[in-house]
Structure formats: C-alpha cells, structure tokens
C-alpha positions in Angstrom: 116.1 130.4 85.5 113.5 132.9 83.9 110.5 133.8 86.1 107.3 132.5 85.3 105.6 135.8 85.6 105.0 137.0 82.4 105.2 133.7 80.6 102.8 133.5 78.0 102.7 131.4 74.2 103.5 134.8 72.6 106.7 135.6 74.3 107.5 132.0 74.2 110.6 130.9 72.6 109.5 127.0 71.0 111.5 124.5 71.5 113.7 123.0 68.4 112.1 120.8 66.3 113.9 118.2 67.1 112.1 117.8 70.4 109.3 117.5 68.5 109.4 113.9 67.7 108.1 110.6 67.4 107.6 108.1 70.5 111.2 106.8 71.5 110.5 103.3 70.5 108.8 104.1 67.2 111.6 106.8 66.4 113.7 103.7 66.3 111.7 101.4 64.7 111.3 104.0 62.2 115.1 104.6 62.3 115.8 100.5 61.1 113.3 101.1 58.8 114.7 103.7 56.8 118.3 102.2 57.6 117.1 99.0 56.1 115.4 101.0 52.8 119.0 102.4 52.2 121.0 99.8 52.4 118.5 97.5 50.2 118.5 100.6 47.6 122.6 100.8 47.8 122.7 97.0 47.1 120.0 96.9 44.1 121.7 99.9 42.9 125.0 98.3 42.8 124.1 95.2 41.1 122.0 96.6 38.6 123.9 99.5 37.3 127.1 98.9 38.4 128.0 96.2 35.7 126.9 98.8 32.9 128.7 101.5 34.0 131.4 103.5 32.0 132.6 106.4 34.2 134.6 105.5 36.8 133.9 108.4 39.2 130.5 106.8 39.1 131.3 103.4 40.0 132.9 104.4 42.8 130.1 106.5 44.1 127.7 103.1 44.1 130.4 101.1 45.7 131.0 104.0 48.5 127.1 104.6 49.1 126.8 100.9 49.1 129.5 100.2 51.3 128.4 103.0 53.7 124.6 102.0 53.5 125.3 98.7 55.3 127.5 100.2 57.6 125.0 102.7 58.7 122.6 99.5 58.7 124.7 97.6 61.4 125.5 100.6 63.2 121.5 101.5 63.2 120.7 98.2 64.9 123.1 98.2 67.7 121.9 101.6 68.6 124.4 104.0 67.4 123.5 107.3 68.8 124.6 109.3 65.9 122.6 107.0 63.4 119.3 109.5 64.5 121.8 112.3 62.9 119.6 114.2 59.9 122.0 114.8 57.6 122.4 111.3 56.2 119.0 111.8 54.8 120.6 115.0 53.2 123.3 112.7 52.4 120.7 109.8 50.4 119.4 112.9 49.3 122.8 114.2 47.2 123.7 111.1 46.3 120.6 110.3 44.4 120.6 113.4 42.6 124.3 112.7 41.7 123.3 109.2 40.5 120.6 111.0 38.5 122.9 113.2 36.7 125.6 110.4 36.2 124.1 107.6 35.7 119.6 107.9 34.6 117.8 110.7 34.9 114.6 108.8 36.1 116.5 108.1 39.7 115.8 112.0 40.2 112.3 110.4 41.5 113.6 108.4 44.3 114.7 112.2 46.2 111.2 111.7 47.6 112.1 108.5 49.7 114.4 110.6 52.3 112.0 114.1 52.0 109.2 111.4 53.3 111.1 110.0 55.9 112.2 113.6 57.1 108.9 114.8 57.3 107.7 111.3 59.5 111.7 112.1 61.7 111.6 115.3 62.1 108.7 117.3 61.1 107.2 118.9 58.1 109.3 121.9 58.2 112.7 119.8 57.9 111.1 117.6 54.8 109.9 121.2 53.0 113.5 122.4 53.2 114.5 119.1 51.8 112.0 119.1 49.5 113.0 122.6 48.6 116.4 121.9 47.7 116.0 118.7 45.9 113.1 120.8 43.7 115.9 123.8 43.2 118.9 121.6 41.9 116.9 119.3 39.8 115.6 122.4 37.8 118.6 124.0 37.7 120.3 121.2 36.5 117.2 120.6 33.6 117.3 124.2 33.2 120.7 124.4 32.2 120.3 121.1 30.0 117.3 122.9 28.0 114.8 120.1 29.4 113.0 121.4 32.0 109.9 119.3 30.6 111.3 115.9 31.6 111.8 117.1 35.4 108.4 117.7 36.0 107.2 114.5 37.5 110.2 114.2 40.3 109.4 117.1 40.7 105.9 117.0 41.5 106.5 113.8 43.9 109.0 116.4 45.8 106.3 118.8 46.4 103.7 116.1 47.5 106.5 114.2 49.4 105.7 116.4 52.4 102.0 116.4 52.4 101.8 112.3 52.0 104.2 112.0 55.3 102.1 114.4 56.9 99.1 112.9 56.2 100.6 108.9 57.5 101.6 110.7 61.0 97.7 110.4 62.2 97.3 106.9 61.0 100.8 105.8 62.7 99.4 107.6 65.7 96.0 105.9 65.7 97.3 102.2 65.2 99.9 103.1 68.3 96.7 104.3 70.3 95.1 100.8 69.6 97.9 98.7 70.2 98.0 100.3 73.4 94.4 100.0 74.6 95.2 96.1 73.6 98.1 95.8 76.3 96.2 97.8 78.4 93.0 95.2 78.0 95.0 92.0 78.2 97.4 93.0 80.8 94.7 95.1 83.4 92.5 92.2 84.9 89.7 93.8 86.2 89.4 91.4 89.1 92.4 92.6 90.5 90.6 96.4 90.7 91.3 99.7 90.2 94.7 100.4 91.4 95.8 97.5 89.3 94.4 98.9 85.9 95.8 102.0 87.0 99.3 100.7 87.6 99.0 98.6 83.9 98.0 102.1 82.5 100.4 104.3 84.0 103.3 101.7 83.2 102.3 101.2 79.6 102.5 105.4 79.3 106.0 105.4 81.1 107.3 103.2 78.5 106.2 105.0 75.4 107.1 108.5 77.1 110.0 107.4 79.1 108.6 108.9 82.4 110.1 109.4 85.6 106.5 109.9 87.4 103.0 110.1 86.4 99.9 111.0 88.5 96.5 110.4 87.6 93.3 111.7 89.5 90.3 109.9 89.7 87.3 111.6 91.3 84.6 108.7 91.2 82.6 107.4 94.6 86.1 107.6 96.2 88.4 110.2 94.9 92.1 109.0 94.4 95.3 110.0 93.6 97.6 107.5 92.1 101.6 108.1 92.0 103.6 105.8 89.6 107.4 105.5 89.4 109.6 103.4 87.6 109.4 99.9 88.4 105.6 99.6 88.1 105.5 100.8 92.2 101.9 102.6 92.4 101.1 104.1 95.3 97.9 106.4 96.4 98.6 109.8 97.7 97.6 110.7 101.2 98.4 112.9 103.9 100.3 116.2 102.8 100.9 114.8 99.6 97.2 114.7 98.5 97.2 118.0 100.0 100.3 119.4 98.1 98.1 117.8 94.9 95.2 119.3 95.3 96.4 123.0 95.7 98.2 122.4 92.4 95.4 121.5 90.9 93.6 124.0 92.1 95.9 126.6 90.8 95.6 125.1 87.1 93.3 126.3 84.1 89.7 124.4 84.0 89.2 122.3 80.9 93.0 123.5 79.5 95.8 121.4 79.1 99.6 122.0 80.4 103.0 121.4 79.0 106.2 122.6 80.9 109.5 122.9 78.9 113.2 123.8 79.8 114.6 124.0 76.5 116.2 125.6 74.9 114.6 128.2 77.2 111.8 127.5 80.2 108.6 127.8 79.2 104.5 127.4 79.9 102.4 126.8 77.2 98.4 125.9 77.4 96.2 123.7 75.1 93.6 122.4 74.2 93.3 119.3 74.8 91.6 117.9 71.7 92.4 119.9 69.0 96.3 120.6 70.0 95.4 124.6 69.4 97.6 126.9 71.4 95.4 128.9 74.6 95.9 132.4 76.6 98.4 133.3 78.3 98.7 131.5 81.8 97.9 133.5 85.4 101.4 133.6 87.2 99.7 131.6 89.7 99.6 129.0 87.1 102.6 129.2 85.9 104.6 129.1 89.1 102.6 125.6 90.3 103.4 124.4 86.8 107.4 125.2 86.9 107.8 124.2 90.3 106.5 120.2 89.0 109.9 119.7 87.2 111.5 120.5 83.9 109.7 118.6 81.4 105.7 118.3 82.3 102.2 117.9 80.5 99.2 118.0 82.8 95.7 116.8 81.1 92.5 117.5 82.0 90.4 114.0 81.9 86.5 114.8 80.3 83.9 112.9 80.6 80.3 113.8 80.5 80.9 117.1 79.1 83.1 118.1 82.2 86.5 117.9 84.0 86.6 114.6 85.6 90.4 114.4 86.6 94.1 114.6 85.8 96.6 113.1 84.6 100.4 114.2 85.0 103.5 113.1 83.3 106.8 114.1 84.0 110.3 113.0 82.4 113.9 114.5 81.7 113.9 115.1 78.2 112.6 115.6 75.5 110.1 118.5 76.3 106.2 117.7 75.5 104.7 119.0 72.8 101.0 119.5 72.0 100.3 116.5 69.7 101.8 114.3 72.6 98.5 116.0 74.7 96.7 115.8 71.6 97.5 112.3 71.1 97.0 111.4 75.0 93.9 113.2 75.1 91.9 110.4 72.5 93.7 107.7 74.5 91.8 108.4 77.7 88.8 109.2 75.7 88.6 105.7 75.0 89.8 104.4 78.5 88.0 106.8 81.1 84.9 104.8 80.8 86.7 101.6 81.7 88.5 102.9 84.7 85.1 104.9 85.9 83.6 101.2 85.0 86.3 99.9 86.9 86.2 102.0 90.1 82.4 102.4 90.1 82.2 98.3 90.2 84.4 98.3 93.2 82.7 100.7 95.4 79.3 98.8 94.4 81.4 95.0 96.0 82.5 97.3 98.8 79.2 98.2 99.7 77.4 95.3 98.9 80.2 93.0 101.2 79.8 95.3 103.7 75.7 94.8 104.3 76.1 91.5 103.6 78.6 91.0 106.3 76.1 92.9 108.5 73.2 90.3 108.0 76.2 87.2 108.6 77.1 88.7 112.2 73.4 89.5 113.1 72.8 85.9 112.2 76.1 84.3 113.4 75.4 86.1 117.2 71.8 83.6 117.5 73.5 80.7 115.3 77.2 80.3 116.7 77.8 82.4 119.7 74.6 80.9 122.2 75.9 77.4 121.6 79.4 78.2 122.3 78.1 79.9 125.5 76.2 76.7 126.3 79.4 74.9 126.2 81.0 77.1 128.3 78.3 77.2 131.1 78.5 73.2 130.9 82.2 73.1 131.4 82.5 75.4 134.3 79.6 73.1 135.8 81.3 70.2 135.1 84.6 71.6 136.1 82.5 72.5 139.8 81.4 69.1 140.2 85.0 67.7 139.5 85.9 69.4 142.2 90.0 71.0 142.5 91.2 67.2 143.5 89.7 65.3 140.6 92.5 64.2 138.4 90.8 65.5 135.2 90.2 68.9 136.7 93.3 70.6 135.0 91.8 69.0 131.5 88.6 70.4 132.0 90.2 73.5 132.8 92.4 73.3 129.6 89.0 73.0 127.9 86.9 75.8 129.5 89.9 78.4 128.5 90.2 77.0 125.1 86.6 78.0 124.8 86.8 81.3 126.3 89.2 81.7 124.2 87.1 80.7 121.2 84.3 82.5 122.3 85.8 85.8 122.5 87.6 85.4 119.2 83.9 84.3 117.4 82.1 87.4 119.5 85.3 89.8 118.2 84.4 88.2 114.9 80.3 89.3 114.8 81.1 92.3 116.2 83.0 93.1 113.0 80.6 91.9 110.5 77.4 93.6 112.1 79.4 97.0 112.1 80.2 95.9 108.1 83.9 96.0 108.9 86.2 93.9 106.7 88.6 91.4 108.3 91.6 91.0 107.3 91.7 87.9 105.9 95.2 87.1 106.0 95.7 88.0 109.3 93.3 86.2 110.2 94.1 83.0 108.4 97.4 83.0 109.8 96.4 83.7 113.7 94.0 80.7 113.2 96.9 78.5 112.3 98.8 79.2 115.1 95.7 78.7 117.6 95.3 75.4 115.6 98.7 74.4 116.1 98.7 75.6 119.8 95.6 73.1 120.2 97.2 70.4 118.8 100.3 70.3 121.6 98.0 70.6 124.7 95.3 67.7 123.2 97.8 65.6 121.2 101.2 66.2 122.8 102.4 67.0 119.3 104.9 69.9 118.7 103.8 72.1 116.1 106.4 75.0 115.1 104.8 77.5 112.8 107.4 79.8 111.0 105.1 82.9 109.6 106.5 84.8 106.6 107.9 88.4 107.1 104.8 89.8 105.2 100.9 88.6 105.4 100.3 87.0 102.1 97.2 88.5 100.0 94.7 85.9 101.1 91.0 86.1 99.6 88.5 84.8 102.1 87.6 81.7 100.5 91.4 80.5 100.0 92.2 82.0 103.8 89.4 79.8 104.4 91.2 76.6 102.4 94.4 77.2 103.7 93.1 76.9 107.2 91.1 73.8 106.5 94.2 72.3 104.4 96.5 73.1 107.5 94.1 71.2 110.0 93.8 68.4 107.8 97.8 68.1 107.1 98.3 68.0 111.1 95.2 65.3 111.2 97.4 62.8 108.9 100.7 63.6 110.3 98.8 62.4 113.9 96.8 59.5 112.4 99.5 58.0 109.9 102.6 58.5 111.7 104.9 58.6 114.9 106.0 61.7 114.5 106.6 63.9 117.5 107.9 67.6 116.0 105.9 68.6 113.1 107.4 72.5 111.5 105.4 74.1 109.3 106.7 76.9 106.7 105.6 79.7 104.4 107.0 80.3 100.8 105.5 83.7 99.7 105.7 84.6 96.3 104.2 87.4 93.6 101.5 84.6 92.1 101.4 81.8 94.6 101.7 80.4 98.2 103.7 77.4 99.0 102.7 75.9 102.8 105.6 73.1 103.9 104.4 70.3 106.3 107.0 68.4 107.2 107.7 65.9 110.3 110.2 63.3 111.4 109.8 60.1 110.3 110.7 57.4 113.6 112.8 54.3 113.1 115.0 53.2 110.2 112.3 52.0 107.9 112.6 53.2 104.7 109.6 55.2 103.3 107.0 54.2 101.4 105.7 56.8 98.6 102.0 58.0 99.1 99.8 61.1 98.0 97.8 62.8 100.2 94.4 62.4 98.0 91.7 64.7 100.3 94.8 67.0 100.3 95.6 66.8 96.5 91.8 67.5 95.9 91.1 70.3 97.9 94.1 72.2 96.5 93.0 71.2 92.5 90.1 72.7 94.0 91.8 76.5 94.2 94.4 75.8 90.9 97.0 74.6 93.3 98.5 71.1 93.6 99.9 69.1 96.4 104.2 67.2 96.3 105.4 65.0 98.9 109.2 64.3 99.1 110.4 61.9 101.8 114.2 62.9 102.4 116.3 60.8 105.1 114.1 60.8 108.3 111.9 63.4 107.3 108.4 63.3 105.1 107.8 66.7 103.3 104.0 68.1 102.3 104.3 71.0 99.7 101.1 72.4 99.2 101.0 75.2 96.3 98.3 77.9 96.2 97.6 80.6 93.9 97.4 83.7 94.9 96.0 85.6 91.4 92.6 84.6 90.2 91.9 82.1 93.1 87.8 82.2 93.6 86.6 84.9 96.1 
C-alpha cells in the first residue's frame, strides 16, 4: 500500500469513472428504465417497419435487436450483473445508425436516446465519446452521400444529448434528497428522542450508500457520538472509543471535507463541502488518520451557524466516494441539522426540567408520605409492646411492623432520589414492586403468587410502570375475591412494541367455566392503547393483559 505522506489531489491518480456513479438503487431503477425503452423501441420497430421491408439483411437486423432487446429486458429485471455492461448502449447505438442507413434516414435522431442515458450511467465524459462517434459516422456517411444538409438536426440533438443529461442529474438528485427527508420525517418520531432520529438517519444513508458503518458527531448540550452498523444497531461511543474519535477528528482539516479511495490506486482527496471543488493538499497527519479508517471513506464536516458543528462518517467496501456524493450529502444535512439540534436541544430541556421537578416531588413527598408512614410504624411497635411476646397475634403484628419498615425505607430510598433530581428507573422499579406485591399477598392472604420476570427489563415510561403495577394488584384482588384459587403464576411477554402480562390461576372443582371480562381491567388498559383476553383452558383461567410499549403517555 502507498504511503500517505506525500498524497495530495495533484499526484492523485482518480478513480475510473465507473466508480463515479449513481446511488445503487437508482443505478438500477435507471438500469430497467433504459432496458424497458429498448425493448419497447425493438418491438415498435418491428411491427412498423418490418412488414415494409425489402432487404433481407435488414429484416433480420429488427428481428435480432428485437429478439435481443427483450432478452436483455428479462435479464435486466432479475438482476443480471452484466446487464450494467456499457457497451449495449454502444450496441443500441450501432444499431440505430445501421437502421438509419437501411431502412429511414430520420431514425439517425433516436442515437441521442443511448448518448442521454450514458451520460445519466456513466458520466459526461462516456456520453461525449458516444456522442462523438455517433456525430463522426453520421457525417461521414452524409458526406459521402453529397447530403450533409439533411444530417444536421441528428446531429445537433447529438451534441446537446450530453448537456440535457447533465443538466437532469441535479434534479434527479434533488427529488432523491426529498424523498429522503420524507422517510426520514415519517419514520423518526421525535418522542422516541435523539438516538432514535439518529438511528432512522443513519439507516436510511446505509441503504442508499450501502455502508458498512457510519458515525455522526453531535456537539449540542451533550456532545455525542453515534456508531451505526448494519442491522439498524446504534450505539453511542464511550470510553477509548470516543477517545480514539476524537483524536481523529482532531487530526482532520477544519471546515474541509474527506473522501478516502483504494482504487485503482489509494488515495486522499479534500473538498469542499458545498461546492464539490477539489482543496490543498492534506498534512500527512491527516492523511494517515484518514487511511487508517478503511478503504473506502468520506468524512463531512456538519455547518451550522456559520461554523463546524459536527461530523459525519461513512464507510463501505466499494465503490470509492466521490465529491458529488459529499456534495450531495452536504444539502441533505443542511436541511436536517436543524431538526436533530431541535431534537437533542428539546431533550436536554425534559431532562432538566424532570430533574427539578422531581426535586420539588421528594421535598414534598418527605412531609406528605414519609411522617405518616413513620406514625404507623411508632403505633405498631407500641402496639406490638402492649401485645406482649405471648399474645397470639404478636407474630402478625410483627409481620406488619417489618412490612412497614420495609415500605418505609423503600419510600425514604425513593425521596432521597427525587430531591437529588435522580431518575428512577422505572422499569426496575415497576417490576421490584410486583414482586413485593406478590410477596404481600402470600403472608396476608395465604395465596401463592409465582412471578416469572423476563430476561431483560422492559422499556417502562413512568405512567404505564405506574399502570402495570396498579393493573397487577387489581388482577390478584379478583383472582382472591372471585375464585378458590390457591397458586396464582404470573408471566412476562416482552416484545419490540408491546408488553403482554399473563395472570393465570387454577380453577377448583369440575365445574365448567363460565366466560367473563374483567371490565375495571379492560378499561384501565384501553386507557394506555392496550386491551385485556381471558381464555379459560381445562382447570385453569388465563388474564392476558396487552400493553404498548411505543407512544404509551409519559
């Protein structure tokens, strides 16, 4: 591998043109297009001229370039690697001009349908060339017929063939930008926060670019690092990664982007950003950061407010960037910064805000909640003194002053929390409740209550931790008023978008069951978008309570 001392855009070798390309997905939509154009002009040909036809050498040049035009067609759409091949526009190309000479002259003009879709394939140089030989035999051909009058027209449309393509590329490239700021707006729900809009972001960019990693860097209130990978897993750097991050970006031009390129030869190029307009050479310092990212890399400077606000980082195995592709990024994030700076700003303003609020709660909650349960607990242990160690209810009372020491500890833990404005975690929380709940209800009811936790906390908000608990008590309140049951299990179903809690308990006796719904318990979860199904299998009755976990009320 070459050094990357002494790398500059001079010395540079470029890379072929054909890495200089369209997207992936709208080189092949572009691809069917042009597949489709020929085989629709093979057909028209073929039943239009074909019938009138007296030389025979030229009949069976329509029926071959039919024949071959929907072959090409069906091997287009099943994804035929060497349908990309150039030369079958070289090929539409010759056989036009044949058909001109054999069969009208006028068909000379159609030469400019596979010039225009070299030039959107492959570039302007490629068209030109195209264009250049198409212009040369026409006239030589006229030339040598004493007409070179009649060719002026198709030859006109050659020259301008070029030009026109070149002038569609920034409208193609404008109506790609919007559709994707559409995705990314339908798809990035902003109550889900930063990190989510990030990971809708980077995945949309992985698909167009066919990444294999992308990093974007967010300064804002709380400077981040975001790593994506295939699969949509976003993670934020921390540790000796962020380090590792921050001294490459260190190392890197300010206000210039990067693009990194292994063929046909390594290179490092800089640009600008918004204009695509190669820049100076690169310090080695630069240049060895750069190589030492992978083989094909573009690294973006994000602006906003006249100044460097971030990065963003893309890396994939071929094909090599190329400036438009920063060009073309760099008006994308013009248009999405502000929503992600809008994004992350809003959060840090809910963090803060929940964190003094929380404050005022456990000042208030230490006067409201914690002196009563304290009064409790002074009246127990009194009452347990007067009882006496020989009373019969002594070991009830004493079941009761623990159970409040117990609560009393857990509420104090609680305050101390919220007037230091820490979070709880809610789900932890929700789910250490339960099983205090259920350890409540065996020493006051004698009822069994077997709580089977998922492997992994669910993501509960705090008002649907708070439903879930109040959902639980109430499902062990009807299985002990309504029924004989002495074992009740409860169980977790975790998935992506919702929660599914399973009551169930045995069902004494032989009697068959009679079918009921749970109406306080059907309300409360309509109440969060969930909803409530009772199956009654042989000697067992079965609550299924469904929660969602996406867009539930905080």
């Amino acid at each position: 591998m070459p050094s990357a001392e002494g790398t500059s855009p001079s010395a540079v070798i470029e890379p072929p043109e054909s890495q200089q390309r369209l997207p992936q997905r709208s080189r092949q939509a572009l691809l069917r297009h042009v597949a489709g154009t020929r085989a629709l002009l093979g057909l028209s040909a073929g039943l239009t001229l074909l019938p009138a036809v007296q030389n025979p050498l030229a009949s069976l040049l329509l029926l071959i370039y039919a024949a071959g035009a929907l072959l090409l067609l069906l091997l287009t759409l099943r994804g035929w690697p060497l349908a990309q091949w150039r030369m079958w526009l070289w090929a539409d190309a010759l056989m036009l001009l044949l058909a001109s000479r054999l069969l009208a002259q006028p068909m000379a003009a159609l030469t400019v349908l596979p010039v225009v879709a070299l030039a959107l394939l492959w570039g302007l140089r490629s068209a030109a060339v195209l264009a250049l030989a198409c212009a040369s035999a026409l006239w030589l051909v006229a030339y040598s017929g004493g007409h070179p009058v009649a060719l002026t027209a198709p030859l006109l449309l050659l020259t301008l063939g070029p030009a026109v393509a070149l002038l569609t590329r920034p409208g193609s490239a404008l109506r790609e930008r919007q559709r994707l700021v559409a995705d990314f707006a339908e798809q990035a729900n902003p109550r889900r926060g930063l990190q989510r809009q990030v990971a809708v972001l980077l995945e949309l960019l992985g698909t167009r670019f066919g990444l294999q990693r992308a990093l974007l860097d967010l300064p804002g209130p709380e400077p981040r690092v975001f790593c994506w990978m295939p699969g949509g897993d976003v993670h934020v750097l921390e540790q000796e990664a962020l380090q590792h991050w921050r001294a490459q970006r260190a190392a890197l031009p300010d206000g210039m982007g990067c693009v990194v390129s292994a063929e046909p030869l390594v290179s490092v190029r800089a640009f600008d950003p918004a204009s695509g307009a190669p820049g100076s050479a690169l310090h080695p310092g630069a240049c060895r950061v750069l190589l030492s990212a992978g083989a094909q890399s573009l690294w973006m400077p994000l602006h906003s407010y006249g100044r460097t606000q971030g990065q963003l980082c893309l890396l994939r195995q071929e094909p090599a960037f190329s400036g438009a592709d920063l060009r073309w990024l760099h008006a994308l994030m013009r248009d999405l910064l502000p929503l992600l700076e809008r994004a992350d700003l809003l959060e840090q303003l809910q963090d803060e805000t929940t964190a003094r609020e929380r404050e005022r709660i456990g000042r208030d909650l230490h006067d409201s909640a914690v002196q009563p349960y304290l009064g409790l607990k002074y009246g127990l242990e009194a009452l347990a003194r007067m009882a006496g160690p020989d009373n019969p209810v002594s070991p009830q009372i004493a079941q009761l002053v623990q159970m409040t020491n117990d609560e009393l500890q857990t509420l104090r833990d609680v305050v101390s929390g919220l007037r230091r404005g820490q979070a709880l975690d809610a789900s932890a929380s929700a789910l250490a409740a339960l099983q205090r709940q259920a350890q409540r209800f065996e020493a006051l009811y004698g009822l069994k209550v077997e709580v089977q936790l998922p492997a992994q906390d669910p993501p509960l908000r705090g008002s649907l931790a708070k439903a879930l608990l109040h959902l639980f008590n109430e499902a062990l309140t009807n299985v002990r008023r309504h029924t004989q049951a002495t074992v009740v299990t409860v169980q977790f179903d975790v998935q992506p978008e919702q929660l599914c809690m399973r009551v169930s308990n045995d069902r004494g006796g032989h009697a068959p069951a009679r079918p009921f719904t749970p109406r306080s318990l059907s309300e409360r979860a309509h109440e969060f978008g969930g909803h409530v199904t009772v199956t009654q299998p042989p000697g067992c009755t079965e609550v299924a309570i469904t929660l969602p976990l996406i867009g539930s009320p905080a």
